[in-house]
N, C-alpha and C positions, 0 to 999 in steps of 0.2 A: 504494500500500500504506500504509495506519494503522498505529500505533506505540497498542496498546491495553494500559495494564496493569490489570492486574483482581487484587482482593483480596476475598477472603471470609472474616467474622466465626469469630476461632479459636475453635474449641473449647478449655473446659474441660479438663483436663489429667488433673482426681478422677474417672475413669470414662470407660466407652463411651457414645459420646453416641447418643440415642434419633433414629428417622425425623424426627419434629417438629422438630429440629436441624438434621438432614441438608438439608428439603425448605426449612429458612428462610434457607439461608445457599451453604455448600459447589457443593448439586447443583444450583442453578438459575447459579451461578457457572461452573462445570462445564460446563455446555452453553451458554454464550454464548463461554466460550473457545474450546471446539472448533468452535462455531460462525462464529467470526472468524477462526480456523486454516483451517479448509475453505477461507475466502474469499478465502484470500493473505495475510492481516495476520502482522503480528510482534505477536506477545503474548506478558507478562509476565503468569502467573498463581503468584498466591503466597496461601500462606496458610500456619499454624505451631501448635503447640499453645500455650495461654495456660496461663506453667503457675508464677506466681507468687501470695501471697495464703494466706488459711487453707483454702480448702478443698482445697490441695495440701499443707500441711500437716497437717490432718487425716486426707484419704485415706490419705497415708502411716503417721500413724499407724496408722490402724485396720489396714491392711496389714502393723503390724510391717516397716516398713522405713525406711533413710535418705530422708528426702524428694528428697534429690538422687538415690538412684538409683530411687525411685519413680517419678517424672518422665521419669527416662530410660528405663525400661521400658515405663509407658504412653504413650509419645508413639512408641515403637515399633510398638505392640498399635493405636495411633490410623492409622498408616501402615499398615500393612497394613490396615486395615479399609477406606483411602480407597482402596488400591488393589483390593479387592473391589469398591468400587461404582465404579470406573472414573475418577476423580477423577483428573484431568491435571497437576495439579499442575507449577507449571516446578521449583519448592521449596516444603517442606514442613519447614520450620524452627521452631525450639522460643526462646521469650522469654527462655530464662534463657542465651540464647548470649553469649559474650561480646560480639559485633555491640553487640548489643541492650544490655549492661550499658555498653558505653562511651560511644551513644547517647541513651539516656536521661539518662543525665550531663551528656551534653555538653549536650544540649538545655534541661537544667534550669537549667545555667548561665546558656545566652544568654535564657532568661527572667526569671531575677535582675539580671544584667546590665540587662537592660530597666525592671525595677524591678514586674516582675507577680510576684513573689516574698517575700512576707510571711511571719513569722512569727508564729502566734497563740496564744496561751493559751484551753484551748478547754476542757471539761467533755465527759471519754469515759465510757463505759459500762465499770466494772468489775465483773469476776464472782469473789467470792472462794469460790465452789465451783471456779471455773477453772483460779484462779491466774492469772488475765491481764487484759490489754483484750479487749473482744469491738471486731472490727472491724465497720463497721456489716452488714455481709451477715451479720455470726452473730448476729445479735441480731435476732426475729421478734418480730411483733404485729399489731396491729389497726392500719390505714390510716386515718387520720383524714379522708380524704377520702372513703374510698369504702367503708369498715367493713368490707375485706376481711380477714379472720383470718389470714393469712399473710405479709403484708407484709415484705419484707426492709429493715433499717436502713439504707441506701441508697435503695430507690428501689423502687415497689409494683407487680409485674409484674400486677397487674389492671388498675390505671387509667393506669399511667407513672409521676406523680407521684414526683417527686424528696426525697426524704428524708432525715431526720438522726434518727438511735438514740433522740435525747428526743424525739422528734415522734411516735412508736407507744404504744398506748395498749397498757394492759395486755401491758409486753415482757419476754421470756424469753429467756436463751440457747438457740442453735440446739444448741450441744455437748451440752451436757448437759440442760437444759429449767428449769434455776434460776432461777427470780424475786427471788432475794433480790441484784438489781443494784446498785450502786452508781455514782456518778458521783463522778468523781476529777479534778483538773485533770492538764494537760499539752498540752505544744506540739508543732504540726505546722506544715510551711510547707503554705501555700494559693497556689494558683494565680488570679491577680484575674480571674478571665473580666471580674467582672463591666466593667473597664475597654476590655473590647472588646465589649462587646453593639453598639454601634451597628455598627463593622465587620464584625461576625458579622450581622448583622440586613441588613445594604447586601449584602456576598457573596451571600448564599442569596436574597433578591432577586434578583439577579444572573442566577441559573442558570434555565433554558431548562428546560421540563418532566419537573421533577423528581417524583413519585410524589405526589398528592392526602397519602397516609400518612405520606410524608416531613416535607415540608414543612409539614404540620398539629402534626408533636410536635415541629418542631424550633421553630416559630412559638409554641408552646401556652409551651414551657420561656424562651423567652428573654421574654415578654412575662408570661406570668401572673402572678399574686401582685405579687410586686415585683422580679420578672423574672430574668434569668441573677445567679446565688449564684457568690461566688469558693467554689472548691472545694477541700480538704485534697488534697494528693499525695503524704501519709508517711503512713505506719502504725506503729502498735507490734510490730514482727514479727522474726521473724527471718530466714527464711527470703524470698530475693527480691533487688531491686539496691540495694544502699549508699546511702545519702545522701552522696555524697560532691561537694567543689568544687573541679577542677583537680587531681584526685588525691588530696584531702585529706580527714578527714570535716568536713563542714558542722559550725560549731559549732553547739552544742548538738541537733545531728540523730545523734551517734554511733550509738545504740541502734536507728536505725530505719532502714525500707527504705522505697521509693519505694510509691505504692498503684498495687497491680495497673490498675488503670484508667488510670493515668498511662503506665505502661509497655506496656503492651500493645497498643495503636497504633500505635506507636512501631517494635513488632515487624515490624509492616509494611515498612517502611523498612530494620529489621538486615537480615529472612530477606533480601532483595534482596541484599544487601552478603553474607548466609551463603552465598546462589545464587554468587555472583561468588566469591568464596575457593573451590568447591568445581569450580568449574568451570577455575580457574587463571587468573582472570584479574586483573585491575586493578580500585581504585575508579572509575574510569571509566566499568565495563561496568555499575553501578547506580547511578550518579550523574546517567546520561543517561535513565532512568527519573523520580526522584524530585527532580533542581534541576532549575529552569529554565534556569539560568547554564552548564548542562552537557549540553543538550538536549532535556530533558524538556518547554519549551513545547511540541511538534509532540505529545507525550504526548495523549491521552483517556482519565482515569483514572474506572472504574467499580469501587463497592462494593457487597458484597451480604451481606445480615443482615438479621434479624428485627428488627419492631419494638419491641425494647426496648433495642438497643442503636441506636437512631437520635440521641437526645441524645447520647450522645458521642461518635458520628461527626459530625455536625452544627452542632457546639459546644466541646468541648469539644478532640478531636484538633486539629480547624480553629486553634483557638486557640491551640496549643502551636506550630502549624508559623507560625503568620502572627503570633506574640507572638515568636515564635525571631530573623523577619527584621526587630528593629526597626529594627536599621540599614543594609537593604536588601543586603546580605552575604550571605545566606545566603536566596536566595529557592526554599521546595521547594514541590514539586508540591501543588496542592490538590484535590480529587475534584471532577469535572467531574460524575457521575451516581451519585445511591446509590439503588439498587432494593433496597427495604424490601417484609419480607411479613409478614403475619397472622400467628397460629397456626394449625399444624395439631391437630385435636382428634384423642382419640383412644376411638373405644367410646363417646361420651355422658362421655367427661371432657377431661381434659388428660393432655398425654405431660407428662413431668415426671420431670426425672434426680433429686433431690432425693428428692421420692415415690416413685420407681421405678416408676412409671407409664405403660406401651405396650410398643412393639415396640423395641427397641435393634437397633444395629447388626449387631454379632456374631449377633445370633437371629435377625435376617432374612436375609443370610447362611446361615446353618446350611440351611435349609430352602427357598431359590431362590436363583438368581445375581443379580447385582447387577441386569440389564437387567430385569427384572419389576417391581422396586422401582426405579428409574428411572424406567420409563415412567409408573407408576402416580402418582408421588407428584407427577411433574412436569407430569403431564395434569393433575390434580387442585391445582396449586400455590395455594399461600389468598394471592391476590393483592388483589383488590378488599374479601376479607373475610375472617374465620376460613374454614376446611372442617375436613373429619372423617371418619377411618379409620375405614371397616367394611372386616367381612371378607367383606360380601356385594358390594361396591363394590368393592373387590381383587379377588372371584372376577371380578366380569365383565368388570372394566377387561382384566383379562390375560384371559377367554376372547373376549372380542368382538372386541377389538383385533389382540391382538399374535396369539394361535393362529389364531384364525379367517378374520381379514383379511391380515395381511402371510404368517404362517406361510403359509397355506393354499396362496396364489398361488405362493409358491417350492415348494412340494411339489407342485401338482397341473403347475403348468410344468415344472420340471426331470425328474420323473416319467415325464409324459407325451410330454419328447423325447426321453426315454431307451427308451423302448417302442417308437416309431414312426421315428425317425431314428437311435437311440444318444446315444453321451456324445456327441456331438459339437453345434457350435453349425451348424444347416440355413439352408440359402441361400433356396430358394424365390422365387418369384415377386416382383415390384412391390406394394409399398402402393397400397391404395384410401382412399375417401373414410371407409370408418368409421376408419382409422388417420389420417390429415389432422385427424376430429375429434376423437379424443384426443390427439394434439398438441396440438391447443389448448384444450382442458380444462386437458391440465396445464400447460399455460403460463401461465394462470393460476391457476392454484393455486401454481404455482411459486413466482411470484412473488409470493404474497399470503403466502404463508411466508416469504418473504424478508422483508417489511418487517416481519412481526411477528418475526421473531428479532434483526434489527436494534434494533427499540424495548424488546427483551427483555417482551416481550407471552409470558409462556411457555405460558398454557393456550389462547391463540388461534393458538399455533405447532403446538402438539401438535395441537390438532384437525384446523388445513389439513395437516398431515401425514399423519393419518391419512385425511383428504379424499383427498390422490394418493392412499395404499395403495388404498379403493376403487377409485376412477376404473381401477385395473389389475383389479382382482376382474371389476368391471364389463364393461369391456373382451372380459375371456377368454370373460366368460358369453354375450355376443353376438357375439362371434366364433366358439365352440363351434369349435375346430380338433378336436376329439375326431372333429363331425361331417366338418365340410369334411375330411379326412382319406379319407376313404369313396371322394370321387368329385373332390376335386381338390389333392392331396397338396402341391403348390407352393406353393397357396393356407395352406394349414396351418402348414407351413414357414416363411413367411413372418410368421405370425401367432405364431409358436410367436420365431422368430428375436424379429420387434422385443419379447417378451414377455419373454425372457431377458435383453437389453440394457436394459428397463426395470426388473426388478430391480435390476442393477447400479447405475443411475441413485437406484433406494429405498434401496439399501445407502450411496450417500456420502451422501444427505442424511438420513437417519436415523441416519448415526452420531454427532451431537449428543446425541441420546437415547439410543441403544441400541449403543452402539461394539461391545460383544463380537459382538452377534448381526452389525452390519453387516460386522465380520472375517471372521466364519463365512460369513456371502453371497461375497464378494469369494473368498474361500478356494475356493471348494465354483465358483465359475466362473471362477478362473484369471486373476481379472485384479488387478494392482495400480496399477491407474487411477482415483485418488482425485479426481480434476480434477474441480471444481464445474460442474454443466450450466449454465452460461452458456447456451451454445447447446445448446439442447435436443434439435432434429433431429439435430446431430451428434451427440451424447451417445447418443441412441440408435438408433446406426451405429456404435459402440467395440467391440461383438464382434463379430470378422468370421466368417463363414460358416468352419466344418473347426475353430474353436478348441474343446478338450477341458473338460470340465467335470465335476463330478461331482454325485450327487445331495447335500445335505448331511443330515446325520439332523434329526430334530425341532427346528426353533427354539425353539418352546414350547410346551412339554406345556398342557393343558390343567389346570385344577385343581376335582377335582370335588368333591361336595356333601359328604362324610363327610372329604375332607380339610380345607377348610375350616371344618367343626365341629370336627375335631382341632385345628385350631389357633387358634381362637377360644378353646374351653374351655384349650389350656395359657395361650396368652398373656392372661388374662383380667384382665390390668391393673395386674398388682402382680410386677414384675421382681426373680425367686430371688434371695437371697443365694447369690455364690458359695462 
């Protein structure tokens, strides 16, 4: 048994986060956990809401609320939406927890300590339509690199490209849209990456087939230009973690908090420790996670996020955990695999929380359950490259798939033993050679899904998955027990038996993808027999001849032409103000 912990990229805090969020981070996380669960592993899956910075500050404003209890409502409203889409979560912990403020602290020390901790005299962007600093994310413009018009002061989610608030051409506040900007002096302490590039540059070397995507932005940021930039870790803010040293505030850092970027990694590490407080236990029980001095070598630690937050998983976290151990004291866990994906497009644009652009979580919800948007998005994952939601692509993904092919077979099987034998599961006769060959159809297929959900290959998983569901369609069509029924009822029986046991078999390994529907299978024949077909023949031989069963209602409706034009035309790309 492996000891896997698996983290996926938090969501924003300021809102419901859009599919394109979901499919690049969360849900392909989501299915390699339960996919390592299936297998006998102990996994740690964590992930939390990121909920420091201005745009939890302005959320709240605009909400007319305390930003502290802003936070704590949506990261409620975030929980329950993860638990609609089936998201396993071991915890689901929030960054402004205390874990988390006494960590980044601590952490920030032992980087001072080290001497990767400067402080600079630096020229910020002030708005005196604001009354403040714009921190770089509120401050938009033009990309000097790639003339995109939307560029964030930070860093240009077109090209990647790492940026600073004077480096945008023609820049405006995000709050309010004022150009009459100013630059003001004032200090931040920075973080020296650039004193570890060659360490950073030799580790990611280092790592064993890491994602073509990966490994190109994280290679692209530390070499281009004049390669990895030490990076600010304070802001002008208020809302977020203290600047504080040993309990005390950092001199001359009183007024400021830590940058959201600095801390929210970090998060990763408290929720483990919040997981452990809530469950009663010791620092022990997330220690042996995250040091190595505490058990976490035997660890295989896997990240999953879009690519724009790969520089600072790649770089910049790496940097604060292995800056932290300068004096080999404190050695924590570093990511052994980060699986980075594309964007998902959405209609001939982009989803986009900012624009309010696609389908959001809650409104995909409203109008199906989670497993339809699961399968669909996870068949579909922009792994090699961007993809893109239609709603003609959605109708067929869920009528081909999931009604047609998996539906179909548990309905016309359980149906048809319920006609001919009853609720009960029929003995019948010995297997022949057309059953001998689908055994071993699915034995390979089997296993050709195994290795791709092992390598998190997810749209070459979902295919050989949907592979088996055929190979059983297939199956029943040429076996025709409707016929054999007529003139040799054992034959039937039998055909009808190993047909019901192989559902069973489609319901544990499709519960990766589709957990609710694979419950509903498991439910609907009475068995609570989660055990991975290892061995196949036996697996299906798990329901024995007189076991009760019942029919289950519709997996999944089908969805036809005038509903899917209903919901094209409402979600037409530009997400209601509540």
């Amino acid at each position: 048994m492996a000891r896997i912990l698996i983290t996926s990229a938090l969501p924003y805090i300021n809102g419901i986060k859009h599919l394109g969020n979901l499919v690049g981070s969360q849900l392909p996380a989501d299915l390699y956990a339960r996919y390592m669960r299936a297998r006998g592993h102990e996994v740690m899956f964590i992930c939390a809401t990121d909920e420091h910075g201005t745009p939890a500050e302005l959320a709240a404003a605009k909400a007319g609320e305390e930003v502290s209890a802003y936070c704590a409502r949506m990261h409620a409203v975030q929980a329950e939406l993860a638990r609609g889409f089936g998201l396993s979560f071991d915890h689901f912990g929030r960054s402004s927890s205390p874990q988390n403020r006494d960590l980044t602290q601590h952490l920030a020390a032992r980087l001072a300590k080290a001497g990767l901790i400067e402080q600079v005299s630096e020229s910020q962007v002030y708005s005196p339509a604001d009354g403040r600093f714009l921190p770089d994310r509120y401050i938009t413009g033009t990309c000097p690199a790639c003339g995109y018009e939307n560029a964030r002061g930070d860093q240009c989610e077109n090209c990647t490209k790492q940026l600073d608030p004077t480096d945008l051409i023609n820049p405006r506040s995000a709050i309010s849209g004022a150009t009459d900007l100013e630059v003001r002096a004032t200090r931040h302490l920075f973080l020296r990456q650039s004193a570890l590039r060659a360490r950073l540059d030799a580790w990611i070397d280092s790592q064993q087939g890491w994602p073509v995507l990966t490994t190109s932005i994280a290679k692209k940021w530390l070499h281009d230009g004049d390669g990895l930039q030490d990076r600010g870790i304070t802001r002008d803010l208020d809302w977020g973690i203290p600047v504080q040293f040993d309990g005390a505030p950092w001199e001359g850092m009183e007024d400021k908090v830590f940058y959201v970027w600095f801390d929210a990694p970090i998060e990763y590490i408290a929720a483990t420790a919040e997981w452990a407080e809530a469950q009663g236990l010791s620092d022990a029980a997330w220690r042996r996670w995250w040091r190595t001095d505490a058990g976490a070598d035997d660890v295989r630690y896997v990240q999953f996020m879009g690519k724009d937050n790969v520089p600072f998983h790649t770089l910049s976290f790496p940097a604060t955990l292995i800056g932290a151990n300068f004096d080999g004291t404190e050695p924590w866990k570093l990511v052994d695999y980060i699986k980075s994906f594309n964007y998902l497009n959405y209609d001939g644009g982009q989803f986009s929380t900012s624009q309010g652009r696609g389908v959001f979580m809650d409104q995909a919800l409203e109008i199906l359950p989670g497993d339809y948007w699961r399968w669909w998005l996870l068949s579909h994952a922009p792994e090699s490259s961007d993809s893109e939601f239609t709603w003609e692509n959605f109708q067929a993904g869920v009528n081909k798939d999931l009604a047609d092919v998996l539906g179909n077979l548990v309905s016309r099987v359980t149906k048809f033993c319920r006609s001919k034998f009853g609720e009960t599961v029929p003995e019948g006769g010995a297997p022949g050679a057309r059953e001998a060959a689908l055994r071993a159809a699915l034995e390979g297929r089997l296993r050709a899904y195994e290795r791709h959900m092992e390598a998190m290959e997810v749209r070459k998983s979902a295919a050989e998955l949907r592979a088996l569901w055929v190979l059983g369609n297939e199956y029943l069509q040429e076996a025709a027990p409707w016929a054999a029924f007529k003139n040799d009822p054992a034959q039937a029986a039998m055909q009808i038996r190993l047909a019901l046991n192989l559902i069973r078999v489609y319901a544990v390994i499709s519960q990766p993808f589709i957990p609710d529907a694979a419950a509903r299978i498991m439910a609907a024949l009475g068995s609570g027999d989660w055990s991975w077909p290892d061995d196949l023949a036996g697996a299906l031989e798990v329901l024995p001849p007189g076991q009760g069963f019942m029919v289950p209602d519709v997996l999944f409706a089908k969805i036809g032409d005038e509903q899917r034009a209903e919901w094209a035309a409402r979600f037409s790309g530009q997400r209601a103000e509540a």
